[in-house]
N, C-alpha and C positions, 0 to 999 in steps of 0.2 A: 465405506466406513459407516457401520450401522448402528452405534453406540456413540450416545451424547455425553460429549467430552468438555469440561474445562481447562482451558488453559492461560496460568498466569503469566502475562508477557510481559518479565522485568526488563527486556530491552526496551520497552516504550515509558515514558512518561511524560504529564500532562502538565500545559499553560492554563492557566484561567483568564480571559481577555474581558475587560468589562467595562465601563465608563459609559456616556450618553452616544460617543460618534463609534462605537465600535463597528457595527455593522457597515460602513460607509468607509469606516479607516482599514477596514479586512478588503472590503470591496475594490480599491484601488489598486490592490497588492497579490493579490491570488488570483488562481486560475478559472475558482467554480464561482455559481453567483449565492452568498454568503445570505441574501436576502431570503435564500430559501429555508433557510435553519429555522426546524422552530422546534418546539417541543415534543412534535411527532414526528419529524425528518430530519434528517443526520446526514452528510456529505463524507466527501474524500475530496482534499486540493493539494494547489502544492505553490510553492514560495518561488519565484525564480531570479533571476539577474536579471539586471535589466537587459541583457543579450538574450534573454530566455533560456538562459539554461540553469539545469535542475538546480536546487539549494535544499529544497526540506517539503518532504510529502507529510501530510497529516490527515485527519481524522476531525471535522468539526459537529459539536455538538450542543446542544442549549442546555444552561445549567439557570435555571430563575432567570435574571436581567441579566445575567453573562453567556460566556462561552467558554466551552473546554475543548480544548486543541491537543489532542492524541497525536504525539510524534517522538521519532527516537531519541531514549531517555539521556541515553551521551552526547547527545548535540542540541538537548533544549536549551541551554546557555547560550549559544551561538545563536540559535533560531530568536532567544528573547533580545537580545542583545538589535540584533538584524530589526524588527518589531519595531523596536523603539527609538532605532532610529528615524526612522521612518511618520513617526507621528506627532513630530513638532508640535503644532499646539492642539490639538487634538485632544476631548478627553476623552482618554482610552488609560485605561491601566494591564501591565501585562504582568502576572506575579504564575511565580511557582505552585503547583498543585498535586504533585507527584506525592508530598506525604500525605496527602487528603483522600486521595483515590489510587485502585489500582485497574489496571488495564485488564480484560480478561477476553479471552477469544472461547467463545461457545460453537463447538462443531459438531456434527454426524448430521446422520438424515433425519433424524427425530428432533432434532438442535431448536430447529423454530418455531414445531409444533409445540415442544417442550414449555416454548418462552410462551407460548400464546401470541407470537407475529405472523405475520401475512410476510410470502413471498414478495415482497414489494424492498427494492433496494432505499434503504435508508430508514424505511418503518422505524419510528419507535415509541417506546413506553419506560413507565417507571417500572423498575424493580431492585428488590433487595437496598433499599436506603438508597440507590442510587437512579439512573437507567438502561436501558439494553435497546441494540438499533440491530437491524439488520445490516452484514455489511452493504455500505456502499455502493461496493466494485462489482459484486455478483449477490445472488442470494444463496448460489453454492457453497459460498466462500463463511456459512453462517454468519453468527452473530459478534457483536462486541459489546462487552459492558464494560463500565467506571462504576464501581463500587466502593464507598467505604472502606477502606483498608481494616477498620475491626467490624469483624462480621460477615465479612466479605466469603470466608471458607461455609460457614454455616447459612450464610442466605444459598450458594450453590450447593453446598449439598440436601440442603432442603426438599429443593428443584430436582436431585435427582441427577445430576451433572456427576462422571466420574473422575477422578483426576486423570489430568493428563501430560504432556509434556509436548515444550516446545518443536520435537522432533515430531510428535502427532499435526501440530500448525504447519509444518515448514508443510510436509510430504502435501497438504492438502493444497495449501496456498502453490504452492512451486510445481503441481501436474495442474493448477488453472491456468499459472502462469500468468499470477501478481505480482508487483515487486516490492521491496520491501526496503525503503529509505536506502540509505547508502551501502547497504549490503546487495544492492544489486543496480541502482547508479552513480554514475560517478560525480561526486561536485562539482560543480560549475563546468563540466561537459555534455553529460550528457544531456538531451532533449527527452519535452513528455511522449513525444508520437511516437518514438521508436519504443517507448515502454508502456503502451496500451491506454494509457490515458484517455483516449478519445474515446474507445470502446466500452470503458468502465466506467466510464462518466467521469473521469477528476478536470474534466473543463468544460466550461459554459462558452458557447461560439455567440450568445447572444446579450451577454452581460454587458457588453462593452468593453472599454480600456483597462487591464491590470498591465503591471509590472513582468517585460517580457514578450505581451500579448503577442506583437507583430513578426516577431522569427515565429513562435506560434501558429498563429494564422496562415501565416505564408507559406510553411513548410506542409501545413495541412490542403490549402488550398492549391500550390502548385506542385502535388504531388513528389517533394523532394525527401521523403523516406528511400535509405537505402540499406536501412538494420532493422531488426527487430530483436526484443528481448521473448525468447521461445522457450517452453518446456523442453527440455532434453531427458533421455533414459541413457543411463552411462554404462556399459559395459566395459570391465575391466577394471583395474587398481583405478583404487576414486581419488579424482586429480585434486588440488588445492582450487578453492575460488581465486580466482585471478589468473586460472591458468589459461594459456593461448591455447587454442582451436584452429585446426589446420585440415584444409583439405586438396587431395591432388599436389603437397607441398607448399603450398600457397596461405598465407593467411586467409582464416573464414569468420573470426569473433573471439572471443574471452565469456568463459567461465564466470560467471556469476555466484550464486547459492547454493548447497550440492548437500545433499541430505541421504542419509541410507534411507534406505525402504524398508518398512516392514518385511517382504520377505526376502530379503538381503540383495535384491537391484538396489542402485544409485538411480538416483535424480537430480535434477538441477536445471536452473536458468541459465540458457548464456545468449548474450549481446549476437548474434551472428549474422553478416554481409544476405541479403538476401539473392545477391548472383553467387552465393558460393551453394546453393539451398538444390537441389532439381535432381532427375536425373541424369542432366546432359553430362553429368561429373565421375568420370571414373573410381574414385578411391572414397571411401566412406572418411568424416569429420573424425577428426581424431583429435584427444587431448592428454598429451602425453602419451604414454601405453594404453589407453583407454577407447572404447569407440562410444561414439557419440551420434544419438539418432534421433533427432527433431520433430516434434511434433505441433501441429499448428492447432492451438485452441480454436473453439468450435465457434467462440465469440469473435474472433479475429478479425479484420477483416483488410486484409491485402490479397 
C-alpha cells in the first residue's frame, strides 16, 4: 500500500480523563504503565475484570493536563460507567469527547514520512488543531490522530492524505493481525496473550499491580497460551465473523473480522487452538465452504 490514506474511524470514540490523581487512578486499572504518556508518546491498553479478562482495549494519549482514551464508540458508555466506578474519591473526572474530536487512521508507506514522525511506536506530535502518534502496536500499522471535528477534512487534505475507507484500515490492520475491541474479542472471555498484547506492547510486565494483572502474569509466565488470534487468507464463499473453524472434523477456532481484499481474496482474523496449527493434520482449516490458511505474523512470537 503505497499511497497515503485517511481514514475516519466512526466506530471509535473518545473519553477525556482529567483531574489531579488521573495518572495514578489509570495506573491501578490498566494494563500498560500510564506514567509513560506524555506529550510525545502515546500507548495502547486495555481494561480488564478483575479475572483478567478482556473488557475494553484503547488508545491513551495527552491532551494538556488530561487524557484522551481512543476506544470503541458503542461501548464508551460502558467503559465510562466501568471508570467511574472504580475511582471513589479520587479526583479524576471522566467526561465524553467524541463530539470534540475525531479519530483518524493515517496509512501507506509514505503515512509517517508524510506526518513528519520517526518509526518509533507511539511517537507524537501536534498537528492539524489536534495530534498525531504513531501507532502503538506497530509502526507498520501507521498512524492515528484526534483532530478537531471542524477542519479536521482540510487539515488532511492539506497534508496530502487521500480519502480512504474503513475496508483500506481493516485489510492493513487484519494481515498484521491487530485486533480490534470486540470485533475480535470476546467480553469477559477472552485473555490479552492469546491477542498479541505482549508483542505490541498493550502491557507493562514492570508497572506493578492493575486490575487483572495476576491470570495476566501467570498465564504469561507459565506458559499456559493455547490459542492465538492469527491473520487468515480465506478461500471460498467469505464466511460470517463468528463462524466455527474446523479441521480434520474437529473444532480448531472462530472467525473473528473478515474483510475482502483488494484484489477479491478474503481475509480475516480468527481465534484458533494452536495444536489444530502444523502439518501433522490431514485436512486443511475450514470455515464453512471456505478454506482457511493461517498465517503467523513476523512479530509473533510462539
Amino acid at each position: 500500500m503505497s499511497e497515503a490514506k485517511a481514514i475516519t474511524l466512526e466506530h471509535r470514540g473518545l473519553l477525556r480523563i482529567g483531574g489531579a490523581d488521573r495518572i495514578d487512578f489509570l495506573q491501578g486499572i490498566v494494563s500498560n504503565d500510564v506514567s509513560r504518556v506524555t506529550a510525545a508518546q502515546s500507548l495502547w491498553s486495555a481494561f480488564l475484570t478483575p479475572q483478567g479478562k478482556f473488557l475494553h482495549e484503547f488508545f491513551l494519549a495527552a491532551e494538556g493536563d488530561g487524557l484522551l482514551l481512543d476506544c470503541e464508540a458503542e461501548r464508551r458508555a460502558d467503559l465510562a460507567r466501568r471508570l467511574k466506578l472504580y475511582k471513589l474519591r479520587s479526583q479524576v473526572t471522566v467526561e465524553d469527547a467524541t463530539e470534540d474530536f475525531v479519530v483518524v487512521a493515517l496509512i501507506g508507506e509514505a503515512a509517517l514520512a508524510t506526518l513528519d514522525l520517526p518509526e518509533e511506536p507511539g511517537a507524537t506530535r501536534p498537528f492539524g488543531g489536534g495530534f498525531v502518534f504513531v501507532d502503538p502496536r506497530l509502526p507498520r500499522l501507521g498512524a492515528r490522530a484526534f483532530l478537531p471535528r471542524e477542519g479536521a477534512a482540510q487539515a488532511l487534505a492539506e497534508t496530502g492524505f487521500a480519502e480512504g475507507s474503513l475496508e483500506d484500515y481493516d485489510r492493513l490492520r487484519i494481515a498484521t493481525g491487530a485486533p480490534d475491541g470486540s470485533r475480535d474479542m470476546e467480553v469477559e472471555k477472552s485473555i490479552l496473550l492469546e491477542n498479541g498484547f505482549d508483542e505490541l506492547r498493550g502491557v507493562d510486565w514492570d508497572k506493578g499491580c492493575y486490575m487483572g494483572q495476576e491470570l495476566t502474569a501467570r498465564t504469561k509466565y507459565r506458559a499456559l497460551i493455547k490459542k492465538r488470534l492469527l491473520p487468515v487468507e480465506i478461500d471460498g464463499p467469505l464466511p460470517e465473523s463468528g463462524s466455527a473453524i474446523t479441521r480434520d472434523g474437529k473444532n480448531a477456532g472462530v472467525l473473528r473480522s473478515v474483510v475482502a481484499a483488494a484484489d477479491g481474496a478474503a481475509l480475516g482474523l480468527a481465534l484458533l487452538r494452536l495444536d489444530a496449527l502444523g502439518e501433522r493434520h490431514d485436512g486443511p482449516l475450514m470455515a464453512g465452504d471456505a478454506r482457511v490458511t493461517a498465517q503467523k505474523p513476523d512479530w509473533a512470537e510462539f
